[in-house]
N, C-alpha and C positions, 0 to 999 in steps of 0.2 A: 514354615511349620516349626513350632517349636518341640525342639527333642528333650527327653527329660534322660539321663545319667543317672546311674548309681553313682553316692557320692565317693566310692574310689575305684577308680576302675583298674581292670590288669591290663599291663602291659606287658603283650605278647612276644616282645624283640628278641629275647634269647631263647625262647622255648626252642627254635630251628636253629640250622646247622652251624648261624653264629656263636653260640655258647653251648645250650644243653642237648642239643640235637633227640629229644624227642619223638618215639613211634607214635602213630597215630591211636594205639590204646593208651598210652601216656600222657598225649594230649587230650582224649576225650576225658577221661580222667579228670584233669586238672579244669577242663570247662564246668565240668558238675560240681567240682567240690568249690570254685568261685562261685558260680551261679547256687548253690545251696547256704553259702555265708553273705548272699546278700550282693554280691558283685556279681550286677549283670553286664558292665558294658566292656567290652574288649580293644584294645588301642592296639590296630597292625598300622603298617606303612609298606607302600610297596617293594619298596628295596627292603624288608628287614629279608637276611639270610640269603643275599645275594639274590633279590628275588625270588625266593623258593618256598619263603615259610607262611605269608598267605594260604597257598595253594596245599601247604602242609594240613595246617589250621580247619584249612575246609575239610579235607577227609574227614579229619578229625569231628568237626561241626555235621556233618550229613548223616554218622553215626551216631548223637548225643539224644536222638530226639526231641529236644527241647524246643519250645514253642520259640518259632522267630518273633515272634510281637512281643517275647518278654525278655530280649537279649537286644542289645544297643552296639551295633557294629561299626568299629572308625576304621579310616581307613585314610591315609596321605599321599601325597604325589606330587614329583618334580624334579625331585634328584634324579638326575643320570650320571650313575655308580660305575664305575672300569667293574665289569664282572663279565664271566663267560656265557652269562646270560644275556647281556646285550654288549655284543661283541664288535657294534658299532662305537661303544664308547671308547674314544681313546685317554679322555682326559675327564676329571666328574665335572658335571657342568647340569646347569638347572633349566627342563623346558615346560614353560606356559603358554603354549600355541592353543587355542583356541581345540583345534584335531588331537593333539597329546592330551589333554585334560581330558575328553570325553573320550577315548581309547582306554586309556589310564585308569580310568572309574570303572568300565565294563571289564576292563580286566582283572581288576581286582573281583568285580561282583562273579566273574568266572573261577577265579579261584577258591573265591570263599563259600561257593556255591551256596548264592544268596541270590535275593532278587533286587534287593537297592541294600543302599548304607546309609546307616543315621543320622551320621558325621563323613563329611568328608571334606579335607583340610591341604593346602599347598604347604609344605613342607617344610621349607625354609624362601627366604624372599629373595629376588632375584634381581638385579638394577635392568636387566630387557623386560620386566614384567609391562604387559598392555594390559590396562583395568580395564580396558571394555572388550577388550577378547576373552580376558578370563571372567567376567559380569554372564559375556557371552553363551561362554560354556556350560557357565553353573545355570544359568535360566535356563538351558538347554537339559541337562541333567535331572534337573528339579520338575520340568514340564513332563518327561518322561519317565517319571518317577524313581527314577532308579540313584536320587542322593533325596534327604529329606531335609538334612540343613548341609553348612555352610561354613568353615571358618579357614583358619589359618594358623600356621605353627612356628613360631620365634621370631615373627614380627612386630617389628617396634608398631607405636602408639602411630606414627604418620605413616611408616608402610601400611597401616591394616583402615588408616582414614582413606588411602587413598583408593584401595579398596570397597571402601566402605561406602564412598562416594557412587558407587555403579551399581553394586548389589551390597543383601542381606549381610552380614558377620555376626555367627551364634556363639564362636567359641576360639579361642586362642591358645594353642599349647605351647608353655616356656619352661624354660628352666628356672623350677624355683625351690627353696629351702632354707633351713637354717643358716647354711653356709653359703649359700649362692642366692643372697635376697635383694639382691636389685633395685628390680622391676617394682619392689614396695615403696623404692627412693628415687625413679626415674619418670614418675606419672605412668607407665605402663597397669600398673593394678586402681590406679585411677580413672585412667583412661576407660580399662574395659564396663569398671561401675560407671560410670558415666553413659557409656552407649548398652549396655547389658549385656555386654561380652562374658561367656563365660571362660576363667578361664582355669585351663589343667596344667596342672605342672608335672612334669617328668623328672625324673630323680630327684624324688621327695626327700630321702633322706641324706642330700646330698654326699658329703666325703666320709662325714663323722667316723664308719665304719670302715672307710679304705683306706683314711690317709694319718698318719701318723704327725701331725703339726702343733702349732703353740694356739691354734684354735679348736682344733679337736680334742687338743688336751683339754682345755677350760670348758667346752662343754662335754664331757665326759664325768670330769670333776663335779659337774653342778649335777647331769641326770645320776649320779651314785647317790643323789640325798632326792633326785625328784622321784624315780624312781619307787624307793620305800614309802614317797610318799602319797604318791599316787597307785602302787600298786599294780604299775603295767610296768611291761618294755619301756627301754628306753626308744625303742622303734616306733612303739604307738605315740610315743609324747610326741618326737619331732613331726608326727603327720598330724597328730593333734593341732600341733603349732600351727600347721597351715592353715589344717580346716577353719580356724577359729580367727582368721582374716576378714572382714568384710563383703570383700569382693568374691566368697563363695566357690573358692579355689576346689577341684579336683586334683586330688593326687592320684598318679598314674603308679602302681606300684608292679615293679619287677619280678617280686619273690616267684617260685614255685615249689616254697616248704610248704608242707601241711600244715602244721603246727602254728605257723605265722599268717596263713591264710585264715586260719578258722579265727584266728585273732583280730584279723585288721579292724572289722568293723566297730570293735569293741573305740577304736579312734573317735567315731563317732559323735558317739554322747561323753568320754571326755571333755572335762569344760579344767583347763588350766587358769587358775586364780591369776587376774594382772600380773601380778608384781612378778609370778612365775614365764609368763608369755615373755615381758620386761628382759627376764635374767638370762634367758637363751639369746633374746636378739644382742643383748649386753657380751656375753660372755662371748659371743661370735664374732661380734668386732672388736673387742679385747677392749675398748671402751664405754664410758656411761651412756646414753640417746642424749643427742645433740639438743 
């Protein structure tokens, strides 16, 4: 079944006890005012918050009233995280057993007091992965309705073929950005246009704002003139950047300001002139395109 995404969705990972620790009127909050600027779909994972911020999210979700059929819920699995929440883990290590994956799913759909998920994606790739125990799981999953698509999260172009080879693959989540663009130079955003993978990338606006280097200088330098000339954030240009990839990239965006919330979608309908697309990718590798 094909899922359709808001074209940027939130990502949920700090709202709980990892970062902003969040009450549940805070959370509900923050679902309405994304869900009223146009971002309906929500990116958790099951370990975000040491396991716990799911199960946050839900209160939070069961309070919102908002229609499930117009909200897009993801959700991933695989990491097993050293937390006191699973206190079998002594060391982090990755399971795709056929029984862990459908365990995995229903409990996140317990947490998030839902009845299926949209999206539901294997987390990172694992070298014990069996494609036809986890093909297994997801036909299982999909038959009883309780996942609707299908993908996978920071796997290369051959991890997700060989996947691909058993079941469906709708969507792939990587790391992508200005400063961390890769997967544009690896065949990975190739690859996915090729099978019609879609794919979302998580920390959209990569370092620019955390890191203090000889590449965040130069694009900083260049958005103080793009900037005035476009008349947004320099935040909105770099998701801009993404969106206006071919391969039809979701940015997974972090924020929980207001201010930048009501903004995002404005990314949108931004349309960056060539030669401006050109000068970010230019100024991020401190040299001309090859």
């Amino acid at each position: 079944m094909s899922v359709k995404l808001s074209p940027i969705i939130a990502g949920v990972m700090n709202w709980g006890i990892w970062d902003k620790n969040l009450n549940t009127n805070e959370m509900n909050h923050l679902i309405h005012l994304f869900f009223e600027n146009g971002i309906t779909s929500f990116d958790h994972a099951d370990i975000y918050g040491g396991y716990t911020t799911e199960a946050a999210f839900g209160k939070a979700w069961a309070t919102s009233k908002i229609d499930r059929k117009k909200v897009q819920l993801i959700s991933k699995c695989g990491i097993q995280y050293v937390s006191e929440n699973r206190p079998e883990n002594h060391i982090k290590h990755y399971n795709y057993s056929k029984e862990y994956i459908i365990w995995s799913a229903e409990n996140s759909l317990k947490n998030l007091q839902t009845d299926y998920l949209d999206v539901f994606l294997l987390h990172r790739p694992s070298p014990l992965l069996q494609a036809d125990e986890v093909a297994e799981a997801v036909e299982k999953l999909k038959s009883d309705g309780k996942i609707l698509s299908f993908g996978v999260s920071n796997f290369t172009p051959f991890q997700t073929e060989l996947l691909r080879q058993k079941t469906a693959i709708s969507f792939n989540q990587i790391q992508f950005s200005a400063t961390n663009h890769e997967a544009m130079l690896d065949g990975s955003l190739d690859y996915m246009q090729l099978h019609k993978i879609t794919p979302m990338a998580w920390n959209p606006l990569g370092v620019v704002f955390r890191e203090n280097t000889e590449q965040t200088q130069r694009l900083k330098l260049l958005f103080s003139k793009l900037v005035d000339k476009y008349h947004v954030g320099s935040d909105l240009i770099l998701l801009a950047w993404i969106l206006q990839h071919p391969a039809n990239i979701l940015p997974v965006a972090g924020t929980i300001n207001v201010s930048r919330i009501q903004q995002l979608m404005k990314a949108k309908s931004l349309v960056l002139d060539t030669q401006d697309w050109f000068a970010i990718w230019t100024e991020s590798m401190g040299n001309k395109v090859p």
